[in-house]
Biotite code that builds the C-alpha atoms (Angstrom):
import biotite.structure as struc

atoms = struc.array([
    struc.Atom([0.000, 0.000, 0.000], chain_id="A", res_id=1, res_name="UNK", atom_name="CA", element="C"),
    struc.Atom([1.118, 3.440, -0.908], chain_id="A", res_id=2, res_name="UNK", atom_name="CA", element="C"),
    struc.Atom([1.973, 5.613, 1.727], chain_id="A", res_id=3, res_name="UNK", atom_name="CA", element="C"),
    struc.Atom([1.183, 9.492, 2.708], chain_id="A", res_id=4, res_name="UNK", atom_name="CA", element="C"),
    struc.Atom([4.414, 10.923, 1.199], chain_id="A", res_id=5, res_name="UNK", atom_name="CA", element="C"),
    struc.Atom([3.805, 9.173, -2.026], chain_id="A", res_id=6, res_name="UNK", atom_name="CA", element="C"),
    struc.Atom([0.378, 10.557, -2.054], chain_id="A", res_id=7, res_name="UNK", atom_name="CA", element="C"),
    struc.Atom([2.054, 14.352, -1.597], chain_id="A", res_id=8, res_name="UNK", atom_name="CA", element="C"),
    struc.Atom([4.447, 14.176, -4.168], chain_id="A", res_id=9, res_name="UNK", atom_name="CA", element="C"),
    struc.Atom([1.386, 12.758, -6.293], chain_id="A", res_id=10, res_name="UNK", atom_name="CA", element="C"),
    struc.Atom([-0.905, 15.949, -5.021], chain_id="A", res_id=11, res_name="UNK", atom_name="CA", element="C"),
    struc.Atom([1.336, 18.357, -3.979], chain_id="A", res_id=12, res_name="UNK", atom_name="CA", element="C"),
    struc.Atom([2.156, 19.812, -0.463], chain_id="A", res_id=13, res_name="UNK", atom_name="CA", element="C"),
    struc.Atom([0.302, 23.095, -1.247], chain_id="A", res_id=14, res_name="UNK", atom_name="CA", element="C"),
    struc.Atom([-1.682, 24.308, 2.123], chain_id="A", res_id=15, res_name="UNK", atom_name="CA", element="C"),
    struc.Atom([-3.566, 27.055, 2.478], chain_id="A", res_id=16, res_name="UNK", atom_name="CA", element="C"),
    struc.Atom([-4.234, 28.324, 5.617], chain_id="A", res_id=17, res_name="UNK", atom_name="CA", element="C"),
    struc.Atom([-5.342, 31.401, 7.678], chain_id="A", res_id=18, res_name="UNK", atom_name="CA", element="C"),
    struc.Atom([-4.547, 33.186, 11.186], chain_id="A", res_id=19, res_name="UNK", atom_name="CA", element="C"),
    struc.Atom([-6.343, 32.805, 14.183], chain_id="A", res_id=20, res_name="UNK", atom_name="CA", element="C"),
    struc.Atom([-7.449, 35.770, 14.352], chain_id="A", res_id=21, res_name="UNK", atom_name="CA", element="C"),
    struc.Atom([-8.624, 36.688, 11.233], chain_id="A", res_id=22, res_name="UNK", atom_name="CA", element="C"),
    struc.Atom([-12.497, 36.337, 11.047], chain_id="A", res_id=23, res_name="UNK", atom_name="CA", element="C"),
    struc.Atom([-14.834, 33.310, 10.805], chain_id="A", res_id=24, res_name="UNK", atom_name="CA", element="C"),
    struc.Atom([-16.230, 34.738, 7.583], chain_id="A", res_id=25, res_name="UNK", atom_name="CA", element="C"),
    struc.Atom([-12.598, 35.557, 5.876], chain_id="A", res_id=26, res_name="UNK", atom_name="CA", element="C"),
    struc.Atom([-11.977, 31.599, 6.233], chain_id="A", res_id=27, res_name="UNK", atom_name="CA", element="C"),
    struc.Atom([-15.099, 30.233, 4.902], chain_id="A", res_id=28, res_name="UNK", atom_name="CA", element="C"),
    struc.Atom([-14.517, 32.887, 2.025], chain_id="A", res_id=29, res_name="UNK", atom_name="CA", element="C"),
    struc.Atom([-11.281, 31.067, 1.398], chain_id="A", res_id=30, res_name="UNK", atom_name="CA", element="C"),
    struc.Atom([-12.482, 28.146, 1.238], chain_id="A", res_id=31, res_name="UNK", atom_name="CA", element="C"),
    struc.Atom([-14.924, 28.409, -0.942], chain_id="A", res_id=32, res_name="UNK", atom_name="CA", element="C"),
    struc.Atom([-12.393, 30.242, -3.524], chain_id="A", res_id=33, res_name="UNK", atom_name="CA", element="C"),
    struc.Atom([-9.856, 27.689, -2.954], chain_id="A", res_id=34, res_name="UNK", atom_name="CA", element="C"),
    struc.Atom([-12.123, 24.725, -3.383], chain_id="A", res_id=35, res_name="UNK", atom_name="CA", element="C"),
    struc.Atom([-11.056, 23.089, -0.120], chain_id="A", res_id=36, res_name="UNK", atom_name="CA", element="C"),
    struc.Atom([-12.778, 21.766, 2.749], chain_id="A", res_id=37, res_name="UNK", atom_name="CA", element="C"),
    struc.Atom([-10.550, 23.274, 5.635], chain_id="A", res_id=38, res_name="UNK", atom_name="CA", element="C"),
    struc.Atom([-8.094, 25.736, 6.157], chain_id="A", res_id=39, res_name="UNK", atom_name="CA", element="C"),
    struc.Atom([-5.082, 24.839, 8.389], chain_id="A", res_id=40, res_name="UNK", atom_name="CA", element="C"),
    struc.Atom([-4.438, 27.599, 11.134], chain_id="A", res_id=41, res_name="UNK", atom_name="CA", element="C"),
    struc.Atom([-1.037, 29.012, 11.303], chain_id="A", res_id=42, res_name="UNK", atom_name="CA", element="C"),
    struc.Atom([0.348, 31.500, 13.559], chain_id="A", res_id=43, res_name="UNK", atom_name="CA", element="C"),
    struc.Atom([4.015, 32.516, 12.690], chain_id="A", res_id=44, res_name="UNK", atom_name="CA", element="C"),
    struc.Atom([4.045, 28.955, 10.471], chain_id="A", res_id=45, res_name="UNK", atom_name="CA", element="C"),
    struc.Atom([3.093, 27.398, 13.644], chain_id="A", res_id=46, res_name="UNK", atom_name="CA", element="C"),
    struc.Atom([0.088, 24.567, 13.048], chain_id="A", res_id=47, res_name="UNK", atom_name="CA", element="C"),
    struc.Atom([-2.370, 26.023, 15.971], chain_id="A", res_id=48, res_name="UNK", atom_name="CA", element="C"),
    struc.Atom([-5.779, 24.196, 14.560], chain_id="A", res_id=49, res_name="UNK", atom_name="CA", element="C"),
    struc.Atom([-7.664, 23.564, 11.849], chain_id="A", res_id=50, res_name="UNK", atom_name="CA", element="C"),
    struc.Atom([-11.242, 24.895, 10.705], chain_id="A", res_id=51, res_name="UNK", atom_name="CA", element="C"),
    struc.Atom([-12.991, 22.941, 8.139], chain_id="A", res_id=52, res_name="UNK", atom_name="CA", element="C"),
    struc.Atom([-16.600, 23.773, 7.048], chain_id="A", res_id=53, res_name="UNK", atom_name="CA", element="C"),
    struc.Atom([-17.982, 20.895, 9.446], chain_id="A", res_id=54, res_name="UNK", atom_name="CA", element="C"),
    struc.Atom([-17.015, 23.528, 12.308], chain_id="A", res_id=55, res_name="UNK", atom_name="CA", element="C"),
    struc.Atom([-18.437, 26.307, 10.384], chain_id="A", res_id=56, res_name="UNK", atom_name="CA", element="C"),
    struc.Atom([-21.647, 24.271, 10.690], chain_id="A", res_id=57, res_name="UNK", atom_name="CA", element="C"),
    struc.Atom([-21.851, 22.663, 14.202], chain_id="A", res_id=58, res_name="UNK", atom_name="CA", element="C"),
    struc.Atom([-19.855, 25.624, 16.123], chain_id="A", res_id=59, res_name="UNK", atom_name="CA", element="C"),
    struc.Atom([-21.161, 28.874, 13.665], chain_id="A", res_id=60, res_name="UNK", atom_name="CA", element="C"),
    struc.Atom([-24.570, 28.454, 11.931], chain_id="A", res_id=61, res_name="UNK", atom_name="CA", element="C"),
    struc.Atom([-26.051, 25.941, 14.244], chain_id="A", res_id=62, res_name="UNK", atom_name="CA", element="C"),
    struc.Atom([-25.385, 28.219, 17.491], chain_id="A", res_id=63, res_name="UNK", atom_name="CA", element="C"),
    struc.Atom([-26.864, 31.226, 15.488], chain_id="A", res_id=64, res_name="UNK", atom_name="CA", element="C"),
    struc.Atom([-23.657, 33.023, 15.544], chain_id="A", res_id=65, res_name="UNK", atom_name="CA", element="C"),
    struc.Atom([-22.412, 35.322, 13.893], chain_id="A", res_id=66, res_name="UNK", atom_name="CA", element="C"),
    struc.Atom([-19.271, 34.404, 11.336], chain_id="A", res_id=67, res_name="UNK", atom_name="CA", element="C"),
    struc.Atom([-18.376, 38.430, 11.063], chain_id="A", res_id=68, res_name="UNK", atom_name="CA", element="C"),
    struc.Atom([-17.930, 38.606, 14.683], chain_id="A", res_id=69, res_name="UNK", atom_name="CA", element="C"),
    struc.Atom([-16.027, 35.473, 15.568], chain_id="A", res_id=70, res_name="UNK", atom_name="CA", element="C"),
    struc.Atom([-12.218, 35.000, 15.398], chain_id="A", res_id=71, res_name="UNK", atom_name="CA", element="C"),
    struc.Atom([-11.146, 31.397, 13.794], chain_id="A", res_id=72, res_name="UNK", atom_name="CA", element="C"),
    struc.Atom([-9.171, 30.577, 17.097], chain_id="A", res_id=73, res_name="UNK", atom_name="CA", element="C"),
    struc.Atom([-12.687, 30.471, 18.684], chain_id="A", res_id=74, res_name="UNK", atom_name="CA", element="C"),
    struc.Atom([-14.207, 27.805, 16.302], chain_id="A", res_id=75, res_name="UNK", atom_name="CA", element="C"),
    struc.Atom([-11.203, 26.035, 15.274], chain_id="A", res_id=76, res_name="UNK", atom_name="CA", element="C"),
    struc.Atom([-10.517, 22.603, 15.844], chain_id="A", res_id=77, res_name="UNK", atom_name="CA", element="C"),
    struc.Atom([-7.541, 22.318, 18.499], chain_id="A", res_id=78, res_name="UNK", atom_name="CA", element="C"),
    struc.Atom([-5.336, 19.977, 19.174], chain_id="A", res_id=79, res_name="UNK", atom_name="CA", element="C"),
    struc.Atom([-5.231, 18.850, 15.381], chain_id="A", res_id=80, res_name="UNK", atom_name="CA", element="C"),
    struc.Atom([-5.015, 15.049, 14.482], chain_id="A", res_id=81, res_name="UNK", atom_name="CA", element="C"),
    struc.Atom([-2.001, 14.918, 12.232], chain_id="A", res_id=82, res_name="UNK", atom_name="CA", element="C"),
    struc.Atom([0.023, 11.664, 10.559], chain_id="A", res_id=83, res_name="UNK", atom_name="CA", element="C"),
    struc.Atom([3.589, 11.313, 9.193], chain_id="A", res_id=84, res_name="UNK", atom_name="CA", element="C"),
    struc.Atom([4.681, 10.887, 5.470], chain_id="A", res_id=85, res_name="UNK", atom_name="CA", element="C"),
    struc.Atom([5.861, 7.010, 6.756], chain_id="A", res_id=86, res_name="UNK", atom_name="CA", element="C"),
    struc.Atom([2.075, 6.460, 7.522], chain_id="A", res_id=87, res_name="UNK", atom_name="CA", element="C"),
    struc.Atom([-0.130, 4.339, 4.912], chain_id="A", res_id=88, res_name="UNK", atom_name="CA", element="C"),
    struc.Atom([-3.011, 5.370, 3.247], chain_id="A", res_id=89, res_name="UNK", atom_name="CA", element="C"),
    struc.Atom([-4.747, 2.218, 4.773], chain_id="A", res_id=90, res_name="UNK", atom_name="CA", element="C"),
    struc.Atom([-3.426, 4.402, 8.296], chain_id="A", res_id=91, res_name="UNK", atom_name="CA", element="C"),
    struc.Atom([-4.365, 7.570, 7.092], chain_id="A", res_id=92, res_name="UNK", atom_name="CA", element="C"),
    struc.Atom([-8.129, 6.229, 6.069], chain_id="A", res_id=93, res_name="UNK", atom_name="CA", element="C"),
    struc.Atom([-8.511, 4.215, 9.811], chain_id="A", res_id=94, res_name="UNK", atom_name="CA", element="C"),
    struc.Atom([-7.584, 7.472, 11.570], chain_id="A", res_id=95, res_name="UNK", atom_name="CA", element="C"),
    struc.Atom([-10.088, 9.426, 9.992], chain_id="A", res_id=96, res_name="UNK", atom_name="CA", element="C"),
    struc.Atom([-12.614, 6.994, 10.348], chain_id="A", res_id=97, res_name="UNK", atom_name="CA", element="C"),
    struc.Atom([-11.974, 6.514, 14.101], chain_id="A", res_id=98, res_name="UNK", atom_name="CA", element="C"),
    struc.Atom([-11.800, 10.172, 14.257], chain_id="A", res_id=99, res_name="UNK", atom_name="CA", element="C"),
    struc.Atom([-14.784, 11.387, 11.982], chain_id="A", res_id=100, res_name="UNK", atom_name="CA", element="C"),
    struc.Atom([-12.696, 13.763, 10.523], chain_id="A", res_id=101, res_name="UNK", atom_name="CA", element="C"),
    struc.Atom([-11.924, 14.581, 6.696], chain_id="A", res_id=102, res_name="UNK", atom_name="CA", element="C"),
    struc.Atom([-8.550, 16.530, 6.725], chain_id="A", res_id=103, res_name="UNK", atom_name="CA", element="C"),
    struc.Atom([-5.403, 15.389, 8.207], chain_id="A", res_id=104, res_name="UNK", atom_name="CA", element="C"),
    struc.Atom([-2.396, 17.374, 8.269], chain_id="A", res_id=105, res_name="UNK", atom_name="CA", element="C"),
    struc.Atom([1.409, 16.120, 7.068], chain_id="A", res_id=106, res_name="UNK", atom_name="CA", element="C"),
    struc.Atom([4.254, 16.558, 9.600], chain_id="A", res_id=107, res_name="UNK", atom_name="CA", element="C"),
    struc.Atom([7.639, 15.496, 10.215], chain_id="A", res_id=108, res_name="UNK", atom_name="CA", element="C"),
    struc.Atom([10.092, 16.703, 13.029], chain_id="A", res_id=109, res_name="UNK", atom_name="CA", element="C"),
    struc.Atom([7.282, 19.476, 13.961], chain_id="A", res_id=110, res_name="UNK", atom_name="CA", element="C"),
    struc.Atom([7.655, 20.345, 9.873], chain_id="A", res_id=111, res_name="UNK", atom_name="CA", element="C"),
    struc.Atom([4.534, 21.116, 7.798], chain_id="A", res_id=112, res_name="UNK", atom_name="CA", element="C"),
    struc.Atom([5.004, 19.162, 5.305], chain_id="A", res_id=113, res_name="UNK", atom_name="CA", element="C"),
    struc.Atom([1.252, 19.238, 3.392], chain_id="A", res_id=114, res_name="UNK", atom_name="CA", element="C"),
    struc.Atom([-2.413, 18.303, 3.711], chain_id="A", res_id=115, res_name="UNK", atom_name="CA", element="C"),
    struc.Atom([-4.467, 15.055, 2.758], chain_id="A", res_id=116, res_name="UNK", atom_name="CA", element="C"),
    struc.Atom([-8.298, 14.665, 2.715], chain_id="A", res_id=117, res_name="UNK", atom_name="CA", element="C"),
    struc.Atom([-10.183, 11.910, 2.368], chain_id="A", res_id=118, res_name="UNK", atom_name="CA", element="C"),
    struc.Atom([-10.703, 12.300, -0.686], chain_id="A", res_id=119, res_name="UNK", atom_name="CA", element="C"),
    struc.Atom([-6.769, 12.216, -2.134], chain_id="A", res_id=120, res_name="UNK", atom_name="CA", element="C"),
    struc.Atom([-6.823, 8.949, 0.033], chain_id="A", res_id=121, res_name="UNK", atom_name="CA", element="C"),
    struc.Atom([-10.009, 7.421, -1.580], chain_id="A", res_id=122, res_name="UNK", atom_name="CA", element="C"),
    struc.Atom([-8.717, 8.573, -5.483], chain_id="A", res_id=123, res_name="UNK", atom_name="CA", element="C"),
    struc.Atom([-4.846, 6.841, -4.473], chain_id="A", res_id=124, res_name="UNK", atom_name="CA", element="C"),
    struc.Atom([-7.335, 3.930, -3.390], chain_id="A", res_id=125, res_name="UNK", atom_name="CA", element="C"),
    struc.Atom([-8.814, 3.670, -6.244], chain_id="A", res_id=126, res_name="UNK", atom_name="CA", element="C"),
    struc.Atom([-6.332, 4.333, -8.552], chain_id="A", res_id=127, res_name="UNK", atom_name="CA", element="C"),
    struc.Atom([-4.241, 1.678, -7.083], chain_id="A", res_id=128, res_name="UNK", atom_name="CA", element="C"),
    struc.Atom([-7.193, -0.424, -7.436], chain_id="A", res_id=129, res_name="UNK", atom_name="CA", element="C"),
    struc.Atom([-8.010, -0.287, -11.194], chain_id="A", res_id=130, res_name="UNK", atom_name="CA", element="C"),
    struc.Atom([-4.084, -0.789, -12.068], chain_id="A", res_id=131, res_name="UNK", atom_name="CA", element="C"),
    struc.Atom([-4.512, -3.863, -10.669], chain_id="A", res_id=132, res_name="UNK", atom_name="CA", element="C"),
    struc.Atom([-8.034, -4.451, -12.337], chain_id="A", res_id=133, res_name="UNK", atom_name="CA", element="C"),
    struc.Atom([-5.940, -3.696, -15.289], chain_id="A", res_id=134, res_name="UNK", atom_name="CA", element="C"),
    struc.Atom([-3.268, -5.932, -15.156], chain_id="A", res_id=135, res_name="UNK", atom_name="CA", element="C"),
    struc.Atom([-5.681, -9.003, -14.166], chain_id="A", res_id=136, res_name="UNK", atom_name="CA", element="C"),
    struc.Atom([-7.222, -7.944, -17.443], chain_id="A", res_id=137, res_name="UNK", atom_name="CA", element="C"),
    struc.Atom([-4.074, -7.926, -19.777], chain_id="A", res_id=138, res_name="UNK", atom_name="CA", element="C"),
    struc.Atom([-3.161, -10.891, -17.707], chain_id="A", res_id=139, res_name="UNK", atom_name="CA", element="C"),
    struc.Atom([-6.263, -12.900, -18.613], chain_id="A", res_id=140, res_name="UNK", atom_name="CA", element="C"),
    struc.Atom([-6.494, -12.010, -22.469], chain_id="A", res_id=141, res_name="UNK", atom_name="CA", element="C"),
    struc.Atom([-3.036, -12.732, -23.004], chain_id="A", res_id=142, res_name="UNK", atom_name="CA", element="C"),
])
C-alpha cells in the first residue's frame, strides 16, 4: 500500500491556511475560492488548529452566531489530528474513520510538510485499485 508521502508528491504539499485571528467569515470565504474543505491555522508557520466547514456548521450556523464577529481561534478545531509521510493510506483512512474527521495534516520533526483529505486517500485507493483491475485484465487475455 502506498503511503502518505507518495500521495504528496502525487498531489502536492500546497496548504492554504489562515490566522487565528482573522475572522470566521474571511476563512469560509477562502475556502470556498480555494475549493477546499478546511483551512489549516497558522500562527508565525506554527500549526495552531484547523477549521474545516464541518465547524463552520456545528460551532457557527447551528449556534446562530455570527461568522463576522467570531475569530477562527474560537471555532477552530484544536489539538489537530495529524500523521507522518511514513504512515499508509490504509493508516491515514482508519484514523479518519476513528476520528470522523476529513482533513489530516502532514508533519515530520514538527515540519509542515502538506495536507491530505479523504478524498486524495479514496482517489490513491482507487487508482491503485483499477491498475490492478488492469493488469488481471491484460493478464487474462493474453
Amino acid at each position: 500500500m502506498k503511503t502518505i508521502s507518495q500521495v504528496l508528491a502525487r498531489k502536492g504539499s500546497e496548504v492554504y491556511s489562515v490566522a487565528p485571528a482573522a475572522r470566521v467569515i474571511e476563512a469560509v470565504k477562502t475556502m470556498a475560492e480555494k475549493r477546499v474543505g478546511a483551512l489549516l491555522v497558522l500562527d508565525n508557520g506554527k500549526l495552531k488548529g484547523i477549521i474545516s466547514e464541518q465547524d463552520y456548521t456545528r460551532k457557527i450556523v447551528l449556534r446562530d452566531r455570527i461568522a463576522e464577529h467570531l475569530r477562527v481561534d474560537e471555532a477552530m478545531t484544536s489539538p489537530v489530528v495529524c500523521i507522518t509521510p511514513e504512515h499508509s493510506i490504509q493508516d491515514g483512512m482508519a484514523i479518519m474513520t476513528d476520528k470522523r474527521i476529513r482533513h489530516l495534516p502532514v508533519m515530520a520533526g514538527g515540519e509542515l510538510l502538506g495536507l491530505v483529505s479523504i478524498g486524495d486517500l479514496v482517489k490513491e485507493v482507487i487508482s491503485e485499485q483499477q491498475f490492478m483491475i488492469d493488469q488481471l485484465v491484460q493478464y487474462i487475455q493474453g
